[in-house]
Structures are given as C-alpha cells and as structure tokens.
PDB file of N, CA, C and O in Angstrom, chain B, residues numbered from 101:
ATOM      1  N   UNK B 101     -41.706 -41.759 -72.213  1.00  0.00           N
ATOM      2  CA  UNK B 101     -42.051 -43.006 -72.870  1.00  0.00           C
ATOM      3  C   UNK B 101     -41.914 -44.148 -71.863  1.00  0.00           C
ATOM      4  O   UNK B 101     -40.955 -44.189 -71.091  1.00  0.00           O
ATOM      5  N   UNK B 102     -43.094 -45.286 -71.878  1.00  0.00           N
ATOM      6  CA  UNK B 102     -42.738 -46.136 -70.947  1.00  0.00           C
ATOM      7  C   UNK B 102     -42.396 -47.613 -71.597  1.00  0.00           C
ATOM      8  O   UNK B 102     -43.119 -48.210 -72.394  1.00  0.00           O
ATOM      9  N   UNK B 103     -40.952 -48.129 -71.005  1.00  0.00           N
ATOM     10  CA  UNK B 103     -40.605 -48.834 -71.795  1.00  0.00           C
ATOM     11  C   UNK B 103     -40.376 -50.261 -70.596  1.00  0.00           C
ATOM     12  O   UNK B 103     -40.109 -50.177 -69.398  1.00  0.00           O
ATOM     13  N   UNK B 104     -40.626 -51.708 -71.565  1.00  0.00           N
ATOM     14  CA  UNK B 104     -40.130 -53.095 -70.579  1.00  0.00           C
ATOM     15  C   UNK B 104     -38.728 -53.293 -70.454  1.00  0.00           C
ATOM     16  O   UNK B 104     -38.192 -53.901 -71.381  1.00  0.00           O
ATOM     17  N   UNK B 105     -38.153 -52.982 -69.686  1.00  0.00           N
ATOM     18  CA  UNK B 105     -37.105 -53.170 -69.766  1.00  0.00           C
ATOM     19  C   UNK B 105     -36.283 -54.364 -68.345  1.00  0.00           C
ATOM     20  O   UNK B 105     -37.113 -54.679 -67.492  1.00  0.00           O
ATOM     21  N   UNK B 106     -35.261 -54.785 -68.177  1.00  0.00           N
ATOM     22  CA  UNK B 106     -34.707 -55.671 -67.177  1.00  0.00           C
ATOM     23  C   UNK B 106     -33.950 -54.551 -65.660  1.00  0.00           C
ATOM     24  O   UNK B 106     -33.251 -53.559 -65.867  1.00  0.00           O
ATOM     25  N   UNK B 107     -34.284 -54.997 -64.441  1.00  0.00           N
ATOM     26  CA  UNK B 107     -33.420 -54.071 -64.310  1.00  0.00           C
ATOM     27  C   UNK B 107     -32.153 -54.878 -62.761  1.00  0.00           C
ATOM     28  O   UNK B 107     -32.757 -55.141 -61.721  1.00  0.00           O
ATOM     29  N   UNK B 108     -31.063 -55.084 -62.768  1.00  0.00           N
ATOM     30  CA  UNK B 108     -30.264 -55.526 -62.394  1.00  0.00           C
ATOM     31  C   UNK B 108     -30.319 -55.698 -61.192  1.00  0.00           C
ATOM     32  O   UNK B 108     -30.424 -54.646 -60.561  1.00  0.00           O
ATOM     33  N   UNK B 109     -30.294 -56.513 -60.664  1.00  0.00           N
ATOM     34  CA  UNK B 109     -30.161 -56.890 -59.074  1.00  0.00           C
ATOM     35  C   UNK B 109     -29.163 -58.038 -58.797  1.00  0.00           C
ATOM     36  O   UNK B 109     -28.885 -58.719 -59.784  1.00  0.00           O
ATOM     37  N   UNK B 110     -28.512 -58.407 -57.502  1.00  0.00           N
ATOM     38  CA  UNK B 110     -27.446 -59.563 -57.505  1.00  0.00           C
ATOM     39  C   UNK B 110     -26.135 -59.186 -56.696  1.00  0.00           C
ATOM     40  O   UNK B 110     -26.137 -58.429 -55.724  1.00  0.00           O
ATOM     41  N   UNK B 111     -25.041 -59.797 -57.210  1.00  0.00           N
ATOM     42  CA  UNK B 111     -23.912 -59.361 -56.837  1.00  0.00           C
ATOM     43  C   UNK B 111     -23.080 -59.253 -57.772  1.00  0.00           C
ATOM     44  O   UNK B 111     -23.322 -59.714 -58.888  1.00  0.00           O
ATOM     45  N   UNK B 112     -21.880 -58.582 -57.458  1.00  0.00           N
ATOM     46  CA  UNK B 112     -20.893 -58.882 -58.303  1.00  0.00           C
ATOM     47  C   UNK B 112     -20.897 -60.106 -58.372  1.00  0.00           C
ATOM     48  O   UNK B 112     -20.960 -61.008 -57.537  1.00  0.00           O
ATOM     49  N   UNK B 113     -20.778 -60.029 -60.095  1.00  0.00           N
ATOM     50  CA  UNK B 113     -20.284 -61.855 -60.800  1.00  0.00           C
ATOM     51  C   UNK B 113     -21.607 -63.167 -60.961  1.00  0.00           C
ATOM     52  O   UNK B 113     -21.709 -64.203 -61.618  1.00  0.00           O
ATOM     53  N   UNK B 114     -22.394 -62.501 -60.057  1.00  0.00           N
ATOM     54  CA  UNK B 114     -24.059 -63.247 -59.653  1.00  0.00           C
ATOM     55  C   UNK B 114     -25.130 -62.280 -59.992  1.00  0.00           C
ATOM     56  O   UNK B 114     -25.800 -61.960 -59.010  1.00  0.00           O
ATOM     57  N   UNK B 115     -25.411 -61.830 -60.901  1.00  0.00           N
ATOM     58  CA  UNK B 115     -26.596 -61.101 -61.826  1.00  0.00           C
ATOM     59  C   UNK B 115     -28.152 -61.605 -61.704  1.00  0.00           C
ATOM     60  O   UNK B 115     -28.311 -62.716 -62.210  1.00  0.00           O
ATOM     61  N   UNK B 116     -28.988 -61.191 -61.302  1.00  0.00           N
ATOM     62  CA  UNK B 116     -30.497 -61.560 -61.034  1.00  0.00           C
ATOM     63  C   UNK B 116     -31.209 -60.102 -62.051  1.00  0.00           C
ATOM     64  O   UNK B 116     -30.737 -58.997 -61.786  1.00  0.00           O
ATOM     65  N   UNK B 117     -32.160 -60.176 -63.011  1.00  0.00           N
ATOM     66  CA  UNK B 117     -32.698 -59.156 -63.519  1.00  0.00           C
ATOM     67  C   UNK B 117     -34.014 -59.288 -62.520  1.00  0.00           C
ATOM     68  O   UNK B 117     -34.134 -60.093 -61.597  1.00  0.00           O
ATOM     69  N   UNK B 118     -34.963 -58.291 -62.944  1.00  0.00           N
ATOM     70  CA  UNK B 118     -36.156 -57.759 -62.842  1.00  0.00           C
ATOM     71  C   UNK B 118     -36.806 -57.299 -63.755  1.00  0.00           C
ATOM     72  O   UNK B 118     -36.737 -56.082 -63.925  1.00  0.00           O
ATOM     73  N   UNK B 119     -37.821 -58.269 -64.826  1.00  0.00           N
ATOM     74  CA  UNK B 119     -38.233 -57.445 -65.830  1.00  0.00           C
ATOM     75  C   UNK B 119     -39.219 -56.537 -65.577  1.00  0.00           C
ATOM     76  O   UNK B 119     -40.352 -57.010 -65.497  1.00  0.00           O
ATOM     77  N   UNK B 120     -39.079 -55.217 -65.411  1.00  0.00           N
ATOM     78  CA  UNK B 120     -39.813 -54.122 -64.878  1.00  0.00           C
ATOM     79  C   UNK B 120     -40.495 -53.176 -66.195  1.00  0.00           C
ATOM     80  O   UNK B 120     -40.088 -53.218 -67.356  1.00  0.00           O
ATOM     81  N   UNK B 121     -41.299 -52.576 -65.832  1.00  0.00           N
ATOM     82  CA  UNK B 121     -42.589 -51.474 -66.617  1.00  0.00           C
ATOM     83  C   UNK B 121     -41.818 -50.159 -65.884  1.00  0.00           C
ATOM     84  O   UNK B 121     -42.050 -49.871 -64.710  1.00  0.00           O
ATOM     85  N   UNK B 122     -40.797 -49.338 -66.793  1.00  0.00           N
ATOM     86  CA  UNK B 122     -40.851 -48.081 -65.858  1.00  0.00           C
ATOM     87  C   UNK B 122     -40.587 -47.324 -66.787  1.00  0.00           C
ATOM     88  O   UNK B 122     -40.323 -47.878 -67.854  1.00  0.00           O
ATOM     89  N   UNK B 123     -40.553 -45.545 -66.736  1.00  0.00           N
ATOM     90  CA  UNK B 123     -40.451 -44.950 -66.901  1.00  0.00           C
ATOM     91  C   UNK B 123     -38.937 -44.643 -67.555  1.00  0.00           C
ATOM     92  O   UNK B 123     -37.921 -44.506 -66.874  1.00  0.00           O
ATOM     93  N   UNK B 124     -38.998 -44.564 -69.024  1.00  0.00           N
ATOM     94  CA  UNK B 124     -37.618 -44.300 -69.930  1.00  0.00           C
ATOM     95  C   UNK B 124     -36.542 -43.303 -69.039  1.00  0.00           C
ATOM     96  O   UNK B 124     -35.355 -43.606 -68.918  1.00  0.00           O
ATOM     97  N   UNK B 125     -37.140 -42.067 -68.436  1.00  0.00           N
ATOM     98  CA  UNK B 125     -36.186 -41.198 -67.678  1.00  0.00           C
ATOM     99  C   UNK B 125     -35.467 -41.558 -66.536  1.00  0.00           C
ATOM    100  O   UNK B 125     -34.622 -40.809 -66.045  1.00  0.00           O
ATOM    101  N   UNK B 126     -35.814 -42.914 -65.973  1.00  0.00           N
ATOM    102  CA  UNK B 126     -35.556 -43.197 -64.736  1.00  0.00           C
ATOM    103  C   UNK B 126     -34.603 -43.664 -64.995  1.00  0.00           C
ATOM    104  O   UNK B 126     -34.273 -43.973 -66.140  1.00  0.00           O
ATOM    105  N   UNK B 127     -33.634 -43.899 -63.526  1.00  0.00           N
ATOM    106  CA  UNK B 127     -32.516 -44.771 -64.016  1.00  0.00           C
ATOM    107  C   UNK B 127     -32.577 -46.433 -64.266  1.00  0.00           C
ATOM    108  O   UNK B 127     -33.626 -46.963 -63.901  1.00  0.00           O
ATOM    109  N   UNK B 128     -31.871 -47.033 -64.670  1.00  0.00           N
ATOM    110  CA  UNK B 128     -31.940 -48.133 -64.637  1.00  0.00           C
ATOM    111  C   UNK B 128     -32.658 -49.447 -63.613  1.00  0.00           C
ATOM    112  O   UNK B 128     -33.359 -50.398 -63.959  1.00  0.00           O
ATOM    113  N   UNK B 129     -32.129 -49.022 -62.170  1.00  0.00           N
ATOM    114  CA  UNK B 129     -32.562 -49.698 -61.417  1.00  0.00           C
ATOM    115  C   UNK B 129     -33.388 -48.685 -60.125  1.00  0.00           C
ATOM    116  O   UNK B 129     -33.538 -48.727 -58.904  1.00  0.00           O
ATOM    117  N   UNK B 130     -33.690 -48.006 -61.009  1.00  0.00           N
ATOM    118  CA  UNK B 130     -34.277 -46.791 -60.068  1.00  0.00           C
ATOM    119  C   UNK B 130     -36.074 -46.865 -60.105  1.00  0.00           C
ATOM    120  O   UNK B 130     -36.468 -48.021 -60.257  1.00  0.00           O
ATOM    121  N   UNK B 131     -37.029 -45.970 -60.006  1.00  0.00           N
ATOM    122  CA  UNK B 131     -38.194 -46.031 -59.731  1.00  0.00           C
ATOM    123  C   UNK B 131     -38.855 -47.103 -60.957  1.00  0.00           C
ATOM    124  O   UNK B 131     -38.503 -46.908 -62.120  1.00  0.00           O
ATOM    125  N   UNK B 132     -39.444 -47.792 -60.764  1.00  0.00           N
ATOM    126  CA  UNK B 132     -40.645 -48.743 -61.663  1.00  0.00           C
ATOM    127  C   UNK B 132     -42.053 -48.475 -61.142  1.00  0.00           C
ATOM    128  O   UNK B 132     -42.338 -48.168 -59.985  1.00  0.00           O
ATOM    129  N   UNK B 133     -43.096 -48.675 -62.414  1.00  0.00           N
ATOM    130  CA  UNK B 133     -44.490 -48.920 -62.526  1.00  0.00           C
ATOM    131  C   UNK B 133     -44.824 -50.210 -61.947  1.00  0.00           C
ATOM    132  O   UNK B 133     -45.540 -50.254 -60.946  1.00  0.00           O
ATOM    133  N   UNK B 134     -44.280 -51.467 -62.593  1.00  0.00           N
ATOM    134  CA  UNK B 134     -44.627 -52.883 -62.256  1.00  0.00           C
ATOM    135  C   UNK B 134     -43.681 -53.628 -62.640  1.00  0.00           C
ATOM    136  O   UNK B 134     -43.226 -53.495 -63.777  1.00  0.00           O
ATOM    137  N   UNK B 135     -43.097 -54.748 -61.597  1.00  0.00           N
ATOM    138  CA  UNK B 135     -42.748 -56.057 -62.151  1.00  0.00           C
ATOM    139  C   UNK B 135     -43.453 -57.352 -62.872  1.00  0.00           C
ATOM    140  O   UNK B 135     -44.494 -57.920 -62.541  1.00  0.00           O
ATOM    141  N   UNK B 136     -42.674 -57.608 -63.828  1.00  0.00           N
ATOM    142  CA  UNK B 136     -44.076 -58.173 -64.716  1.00  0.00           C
ATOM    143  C   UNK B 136     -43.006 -60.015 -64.591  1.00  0.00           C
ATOM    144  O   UNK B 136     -43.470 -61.138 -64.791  1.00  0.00           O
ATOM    145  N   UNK B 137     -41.762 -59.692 -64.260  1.00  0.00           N
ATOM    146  CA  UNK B 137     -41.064 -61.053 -64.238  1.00  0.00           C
ATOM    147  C   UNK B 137     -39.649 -61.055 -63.908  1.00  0.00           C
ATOM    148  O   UNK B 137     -38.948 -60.045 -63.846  1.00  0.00           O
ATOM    149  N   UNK B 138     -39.224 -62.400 -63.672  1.00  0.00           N
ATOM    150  CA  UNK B 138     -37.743 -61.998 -63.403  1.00  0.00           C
ATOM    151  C   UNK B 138     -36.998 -63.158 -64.681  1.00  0.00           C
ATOM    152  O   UNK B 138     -37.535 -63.909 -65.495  1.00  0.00           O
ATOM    153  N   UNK B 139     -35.673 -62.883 -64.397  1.00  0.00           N
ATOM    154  CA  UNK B 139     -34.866 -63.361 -65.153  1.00  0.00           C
ATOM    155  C   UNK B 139     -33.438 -63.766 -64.084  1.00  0.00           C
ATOM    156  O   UNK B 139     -32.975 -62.978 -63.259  1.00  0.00           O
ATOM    157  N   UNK B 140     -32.991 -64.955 -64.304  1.00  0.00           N
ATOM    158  CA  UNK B 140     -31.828 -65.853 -63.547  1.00  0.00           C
ATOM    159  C   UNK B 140     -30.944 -66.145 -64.471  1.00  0.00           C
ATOM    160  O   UNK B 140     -31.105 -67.174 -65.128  1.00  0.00           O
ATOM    161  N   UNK B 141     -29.891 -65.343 -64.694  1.00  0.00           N
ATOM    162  CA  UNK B 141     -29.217 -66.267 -65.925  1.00  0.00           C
ATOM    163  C   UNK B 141     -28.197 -67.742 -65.334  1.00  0.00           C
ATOM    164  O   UNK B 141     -27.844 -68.709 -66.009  1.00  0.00           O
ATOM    165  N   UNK B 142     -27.994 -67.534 -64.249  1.00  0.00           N
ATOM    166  CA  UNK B 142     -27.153 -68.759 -63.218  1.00  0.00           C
ATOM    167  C   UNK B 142     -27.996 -69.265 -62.368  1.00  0.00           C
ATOM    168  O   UNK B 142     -28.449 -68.727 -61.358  1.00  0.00           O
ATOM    169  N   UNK B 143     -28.253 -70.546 -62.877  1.00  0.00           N
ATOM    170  CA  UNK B 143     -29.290 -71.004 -61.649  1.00  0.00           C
ATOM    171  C   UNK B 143     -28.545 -71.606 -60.654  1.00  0.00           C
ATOM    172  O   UNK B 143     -27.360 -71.694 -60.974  1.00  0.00           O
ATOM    173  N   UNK B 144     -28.860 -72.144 -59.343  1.00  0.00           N
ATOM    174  CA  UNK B 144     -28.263 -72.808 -58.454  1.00  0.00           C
ATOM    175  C   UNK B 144     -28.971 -74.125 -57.882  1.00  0.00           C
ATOM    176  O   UNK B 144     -30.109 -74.167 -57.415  1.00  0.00           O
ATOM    177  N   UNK B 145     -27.918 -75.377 -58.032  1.00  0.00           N
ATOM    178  CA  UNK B 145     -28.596 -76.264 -57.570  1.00  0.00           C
ATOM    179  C   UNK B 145     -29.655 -76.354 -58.178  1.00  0.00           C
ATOM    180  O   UNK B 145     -30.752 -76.341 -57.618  1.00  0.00           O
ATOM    181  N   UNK B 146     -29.434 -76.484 -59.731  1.00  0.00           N
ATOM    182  CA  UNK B 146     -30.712 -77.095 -60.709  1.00  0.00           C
ATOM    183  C   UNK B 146     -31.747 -76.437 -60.927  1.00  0.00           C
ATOM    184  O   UNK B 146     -32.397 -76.753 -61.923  1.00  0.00           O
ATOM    185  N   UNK B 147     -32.181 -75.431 -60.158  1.00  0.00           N
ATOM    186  CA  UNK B 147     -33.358 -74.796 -60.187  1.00  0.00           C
ATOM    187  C   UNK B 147     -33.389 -74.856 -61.804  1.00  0.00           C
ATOM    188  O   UNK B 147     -32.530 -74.708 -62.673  1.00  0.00           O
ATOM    189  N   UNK B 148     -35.135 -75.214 -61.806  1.00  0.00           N
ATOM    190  CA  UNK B 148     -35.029 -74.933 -63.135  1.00  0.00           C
ATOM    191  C   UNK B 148     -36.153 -73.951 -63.762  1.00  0.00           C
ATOM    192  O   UNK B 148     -36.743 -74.006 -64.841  1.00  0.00           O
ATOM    193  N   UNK B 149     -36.234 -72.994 -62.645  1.00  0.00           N
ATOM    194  CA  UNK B 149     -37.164 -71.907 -62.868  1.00  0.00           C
ATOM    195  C   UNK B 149     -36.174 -70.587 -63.017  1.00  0.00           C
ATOM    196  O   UNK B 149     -36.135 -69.816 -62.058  1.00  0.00           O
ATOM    197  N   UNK B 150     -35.431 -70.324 -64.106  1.00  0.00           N
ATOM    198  CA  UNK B 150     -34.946 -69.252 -64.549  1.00  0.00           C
ATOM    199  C   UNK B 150     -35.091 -68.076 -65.056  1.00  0.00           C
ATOM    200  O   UNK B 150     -34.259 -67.192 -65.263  1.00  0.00           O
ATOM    201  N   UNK B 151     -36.841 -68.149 -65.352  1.00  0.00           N
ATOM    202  CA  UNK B 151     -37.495 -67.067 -66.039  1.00  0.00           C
ATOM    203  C   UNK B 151     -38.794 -67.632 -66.308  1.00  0.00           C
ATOM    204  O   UNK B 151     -39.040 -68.700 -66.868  1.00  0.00           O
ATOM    205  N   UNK B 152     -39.899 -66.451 -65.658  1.00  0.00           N
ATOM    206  CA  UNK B 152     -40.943 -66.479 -65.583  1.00  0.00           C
ATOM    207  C   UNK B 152     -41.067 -64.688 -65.891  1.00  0.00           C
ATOM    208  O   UNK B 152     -40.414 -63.687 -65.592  1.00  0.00           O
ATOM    209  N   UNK B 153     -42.425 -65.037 -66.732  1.00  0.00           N
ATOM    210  CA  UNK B 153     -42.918 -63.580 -67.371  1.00  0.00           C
ATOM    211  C   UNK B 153     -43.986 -63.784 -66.859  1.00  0.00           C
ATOM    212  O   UNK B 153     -44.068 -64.974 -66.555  1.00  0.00           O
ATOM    213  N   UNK B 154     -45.391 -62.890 -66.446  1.00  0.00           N
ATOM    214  CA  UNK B 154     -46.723 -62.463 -66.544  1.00  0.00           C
ATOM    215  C   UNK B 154     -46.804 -62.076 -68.070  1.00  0.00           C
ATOM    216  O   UNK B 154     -46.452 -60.944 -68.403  1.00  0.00           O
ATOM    217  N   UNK B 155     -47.215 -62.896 -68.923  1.00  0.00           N
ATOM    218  CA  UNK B 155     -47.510 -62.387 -70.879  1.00  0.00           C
ATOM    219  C   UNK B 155     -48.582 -61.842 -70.281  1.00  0.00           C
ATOM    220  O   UNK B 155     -48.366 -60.632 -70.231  1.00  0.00           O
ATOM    221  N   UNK B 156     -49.773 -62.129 -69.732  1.00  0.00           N
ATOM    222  CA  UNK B 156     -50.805 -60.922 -69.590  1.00  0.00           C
ATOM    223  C   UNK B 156     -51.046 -59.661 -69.619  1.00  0.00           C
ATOM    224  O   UNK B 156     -51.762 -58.874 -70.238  1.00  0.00           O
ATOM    225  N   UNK B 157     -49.674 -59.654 -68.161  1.00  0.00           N
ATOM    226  CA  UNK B 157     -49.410 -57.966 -68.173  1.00  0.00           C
ATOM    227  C   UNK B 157     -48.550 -57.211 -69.012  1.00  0.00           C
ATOM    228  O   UNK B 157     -48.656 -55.985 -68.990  1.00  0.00           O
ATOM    229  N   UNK B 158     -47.374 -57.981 -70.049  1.00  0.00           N
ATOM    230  CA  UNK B 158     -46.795 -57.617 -71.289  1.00  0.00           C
ATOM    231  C   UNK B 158     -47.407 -57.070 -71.934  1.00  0.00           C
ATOM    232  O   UNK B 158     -47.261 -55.869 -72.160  1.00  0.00           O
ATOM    233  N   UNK B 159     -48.510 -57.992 -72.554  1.00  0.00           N
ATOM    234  CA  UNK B 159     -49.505 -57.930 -73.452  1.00  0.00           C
ATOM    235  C   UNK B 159     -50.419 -56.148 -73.333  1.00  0.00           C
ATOM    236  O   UNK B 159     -50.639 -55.347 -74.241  1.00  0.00           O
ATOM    237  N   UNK B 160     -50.694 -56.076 -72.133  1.00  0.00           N
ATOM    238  CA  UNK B 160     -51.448 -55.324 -71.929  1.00  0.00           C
ATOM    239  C   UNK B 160     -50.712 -54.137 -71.944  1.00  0.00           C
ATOM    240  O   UNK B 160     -51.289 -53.197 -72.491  1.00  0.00           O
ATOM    241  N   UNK B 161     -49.524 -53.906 -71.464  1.00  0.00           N
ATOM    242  CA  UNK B 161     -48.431 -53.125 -71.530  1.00  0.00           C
ATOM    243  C   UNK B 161     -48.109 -52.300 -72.993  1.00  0.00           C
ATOM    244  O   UNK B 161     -48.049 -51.109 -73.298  1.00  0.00           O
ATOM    245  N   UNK B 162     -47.978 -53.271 -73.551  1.00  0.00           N
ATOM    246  CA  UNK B 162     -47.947 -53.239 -75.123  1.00  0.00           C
ATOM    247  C   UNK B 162     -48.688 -52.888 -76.135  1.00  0.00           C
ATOM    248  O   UNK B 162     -48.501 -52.698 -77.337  1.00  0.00           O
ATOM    249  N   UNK B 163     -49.791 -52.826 -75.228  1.00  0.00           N
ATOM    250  CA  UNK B 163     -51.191 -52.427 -75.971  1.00  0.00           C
ATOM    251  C   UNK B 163     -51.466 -51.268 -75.708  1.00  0.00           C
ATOM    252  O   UNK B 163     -52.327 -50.681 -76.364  1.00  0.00           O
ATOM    253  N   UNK B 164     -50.831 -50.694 -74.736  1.00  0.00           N
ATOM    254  CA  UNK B 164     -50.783 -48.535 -73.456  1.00  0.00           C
ATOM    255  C   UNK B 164     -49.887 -48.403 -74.213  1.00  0.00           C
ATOM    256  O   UNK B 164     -49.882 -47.200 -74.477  1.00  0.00           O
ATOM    257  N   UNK B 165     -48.569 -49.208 -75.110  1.00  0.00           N
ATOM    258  CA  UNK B 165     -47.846 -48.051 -75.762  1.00  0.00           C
ATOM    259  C   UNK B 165     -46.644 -47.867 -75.534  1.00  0.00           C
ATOM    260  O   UNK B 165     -45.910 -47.021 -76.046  1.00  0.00           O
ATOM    261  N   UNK B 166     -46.159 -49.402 -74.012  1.00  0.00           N
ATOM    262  CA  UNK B 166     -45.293 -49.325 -73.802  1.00  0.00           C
ATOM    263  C   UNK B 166     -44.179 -49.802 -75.482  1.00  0.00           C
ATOM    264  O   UNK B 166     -44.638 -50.162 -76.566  1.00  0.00           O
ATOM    265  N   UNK B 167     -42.848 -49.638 -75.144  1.00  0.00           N
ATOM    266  CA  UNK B 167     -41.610 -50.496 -75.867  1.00  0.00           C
ATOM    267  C   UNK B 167     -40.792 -51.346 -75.725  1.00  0.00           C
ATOM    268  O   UNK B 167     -40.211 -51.147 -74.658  1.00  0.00           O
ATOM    269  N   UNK B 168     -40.363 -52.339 -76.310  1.00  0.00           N
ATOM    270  CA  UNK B 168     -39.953 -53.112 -75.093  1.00  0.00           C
ATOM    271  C   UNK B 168     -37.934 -53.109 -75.467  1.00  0.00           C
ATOM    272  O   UNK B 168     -37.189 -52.612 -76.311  1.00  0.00           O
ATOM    273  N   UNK B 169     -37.845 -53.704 -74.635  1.00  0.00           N
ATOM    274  CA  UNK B 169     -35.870 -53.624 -75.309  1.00  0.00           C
ATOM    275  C   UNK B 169     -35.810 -54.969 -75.708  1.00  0.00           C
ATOM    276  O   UNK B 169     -36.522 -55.964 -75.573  1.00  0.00           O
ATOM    277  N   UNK B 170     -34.095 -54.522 -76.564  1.00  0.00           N
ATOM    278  CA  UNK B 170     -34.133 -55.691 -77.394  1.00  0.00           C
ATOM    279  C   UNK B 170     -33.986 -57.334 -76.586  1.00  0.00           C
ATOM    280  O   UNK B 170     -34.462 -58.394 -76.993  1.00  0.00           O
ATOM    281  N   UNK B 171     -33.206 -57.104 -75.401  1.00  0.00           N
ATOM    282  CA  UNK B 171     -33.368 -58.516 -74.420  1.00  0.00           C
ATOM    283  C   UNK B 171     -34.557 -58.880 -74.121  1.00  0.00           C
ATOM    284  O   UNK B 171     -34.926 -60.053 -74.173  1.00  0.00           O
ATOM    285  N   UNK B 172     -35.458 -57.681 -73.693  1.00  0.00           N
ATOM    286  CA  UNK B 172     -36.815 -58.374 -72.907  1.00  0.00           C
ATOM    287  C   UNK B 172     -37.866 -58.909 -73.954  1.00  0.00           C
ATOM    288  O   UNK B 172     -38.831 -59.632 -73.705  1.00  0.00           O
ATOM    289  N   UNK B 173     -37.488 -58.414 -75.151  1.00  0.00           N
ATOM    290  CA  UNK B 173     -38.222 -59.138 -76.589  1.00  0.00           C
ATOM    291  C   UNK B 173     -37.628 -60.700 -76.696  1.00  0.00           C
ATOM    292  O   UNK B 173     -38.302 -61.482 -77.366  1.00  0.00           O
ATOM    293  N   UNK B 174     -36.957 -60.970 -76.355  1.00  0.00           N
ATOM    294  CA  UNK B 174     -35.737 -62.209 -77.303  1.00  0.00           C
ATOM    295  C   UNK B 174     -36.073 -63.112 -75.575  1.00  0.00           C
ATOM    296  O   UNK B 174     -36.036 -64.329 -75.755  1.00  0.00           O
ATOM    297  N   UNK B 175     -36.207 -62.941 -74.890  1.00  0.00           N
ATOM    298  CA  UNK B 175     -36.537 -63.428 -73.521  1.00  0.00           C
ATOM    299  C   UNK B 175     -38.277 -63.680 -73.310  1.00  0.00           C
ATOM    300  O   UNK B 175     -38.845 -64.683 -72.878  1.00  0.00           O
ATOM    301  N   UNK B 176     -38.822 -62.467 -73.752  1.00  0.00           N
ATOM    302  CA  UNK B 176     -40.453 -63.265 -73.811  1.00  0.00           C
ATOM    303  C   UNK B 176     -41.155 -63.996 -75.239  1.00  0.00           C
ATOM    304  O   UNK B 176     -42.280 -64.497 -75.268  1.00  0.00           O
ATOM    305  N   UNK B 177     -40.188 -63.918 -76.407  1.00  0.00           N
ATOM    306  CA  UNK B 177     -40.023 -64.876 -77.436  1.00  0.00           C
ATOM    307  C   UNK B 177     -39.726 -66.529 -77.039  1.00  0.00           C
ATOM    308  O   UNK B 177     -40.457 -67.455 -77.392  1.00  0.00           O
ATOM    309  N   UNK B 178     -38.471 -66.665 -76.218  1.00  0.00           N
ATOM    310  CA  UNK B 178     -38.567 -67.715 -75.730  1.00  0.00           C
ATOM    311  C   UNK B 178     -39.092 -68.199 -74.334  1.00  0.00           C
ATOM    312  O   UNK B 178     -38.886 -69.309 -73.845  1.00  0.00           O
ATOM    313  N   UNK B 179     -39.699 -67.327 -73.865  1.00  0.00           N
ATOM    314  CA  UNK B 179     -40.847 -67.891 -73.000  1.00  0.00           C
ATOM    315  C   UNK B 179     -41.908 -68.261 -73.221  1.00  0.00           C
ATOM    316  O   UNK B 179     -42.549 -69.111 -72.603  1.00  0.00           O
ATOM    317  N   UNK B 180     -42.351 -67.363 -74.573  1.00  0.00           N
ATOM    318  CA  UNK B 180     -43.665 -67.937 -75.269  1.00  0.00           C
ATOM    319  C   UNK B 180     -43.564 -69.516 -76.322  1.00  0.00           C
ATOM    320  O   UNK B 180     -44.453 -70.244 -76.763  1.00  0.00           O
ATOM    321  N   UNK B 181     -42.179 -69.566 -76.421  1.00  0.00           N
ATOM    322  CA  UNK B 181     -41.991 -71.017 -76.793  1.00  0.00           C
ATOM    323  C   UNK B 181     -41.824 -71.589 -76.100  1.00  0.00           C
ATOM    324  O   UNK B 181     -41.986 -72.737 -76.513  1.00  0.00           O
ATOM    325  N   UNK B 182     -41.361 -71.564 -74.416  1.00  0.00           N
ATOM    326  CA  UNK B 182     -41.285 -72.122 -73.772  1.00  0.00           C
ATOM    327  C   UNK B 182     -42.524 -73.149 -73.384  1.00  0.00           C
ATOM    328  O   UNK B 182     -42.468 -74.378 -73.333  1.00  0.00           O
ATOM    329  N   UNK B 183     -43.480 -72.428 -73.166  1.00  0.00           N
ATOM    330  CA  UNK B 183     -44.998 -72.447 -72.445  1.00  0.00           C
ATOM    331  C   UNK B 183     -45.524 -72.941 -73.324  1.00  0.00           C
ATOM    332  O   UNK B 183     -46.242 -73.798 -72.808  1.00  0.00           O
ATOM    333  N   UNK B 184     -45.705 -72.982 -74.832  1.00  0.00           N
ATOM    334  CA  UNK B 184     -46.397 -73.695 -75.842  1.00  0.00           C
ATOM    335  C   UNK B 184     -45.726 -75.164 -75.915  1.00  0.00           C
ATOM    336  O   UNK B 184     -46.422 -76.172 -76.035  1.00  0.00           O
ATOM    337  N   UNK B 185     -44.493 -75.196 -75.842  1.00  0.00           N
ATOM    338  CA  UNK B 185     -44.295 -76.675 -75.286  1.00  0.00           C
ATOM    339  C   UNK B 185     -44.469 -77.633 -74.344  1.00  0.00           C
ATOM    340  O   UNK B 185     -44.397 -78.854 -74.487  1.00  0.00           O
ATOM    341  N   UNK B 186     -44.795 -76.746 -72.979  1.00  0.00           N
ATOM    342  CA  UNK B 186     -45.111 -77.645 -72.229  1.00  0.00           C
ATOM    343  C   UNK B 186     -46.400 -77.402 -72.670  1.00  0.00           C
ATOM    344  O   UNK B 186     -47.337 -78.071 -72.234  1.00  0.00           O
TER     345      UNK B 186
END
C-alpha cells in the first residue's frame, strides 16, 4: 500500500520532516517514491516558511490510491487554509 506519510530528518531536539510518497513496507525514513513537501516545526530567525506542500501532487497521489496519515491530513488541511487566505 502506498501511503503520504512525514519522514524525519534533523537533530536531536531540532526535528525537520519530509512529507514523502513511499511505500507502507519501508521503513520510516528509508526508501521513498516522491517528496511532495516539507514540514519545520521550529523555525529560525523568523523564517516564515514552515510548510510548503505540492496539493497537485497530493491530489494526484490520492487519486492512484495512495493513504494519507493522520498528521499529513491535519497539515495539508491547514495548508489548504493557509493558501485560500492569502
């Protein structure tokens, strides 16, 4: 099954995701199909680009059958409110 899921990058205590397209059997931060976005939960020095999705390639993702998890749902929920506001 191919599912959207985040997959961890950073340091200890400093967390950076990768919202990745991969393969349910794989490990976590192990082989991926596609990065479709990332996720910052600590920004530095204001940045205020913390999360950016491709909805295109979600979309399309979603439409092959992928699943998505419950973070990367609740994260491109508020990206899609994000983007309708600006």
């Amino acid at each position: 099954m191919v599912k959207i899921r985040l997959s961890r990058y950073g340091t200890k205590k400093r967390p950076f995701y990768k919202m990745v397209v991969a393969d349910s059997r794989f490990a976590r931060n192990g082989r991926f199909i596609e990065k479709i976005g990332y996720f910052n939960p600590i920004t530095q020095g204001g940045k205020s680009s913390q999360l950016k999705i491709d909805l295109k390639r979600v979309e399309y993702w979603i439409n092959q059958g992928a699943q998505m998890s419950d973070k990367t749902k609740k994260l491109v929920q508020l990206f899609n409110k994000k983007e309708n506001i600006l």
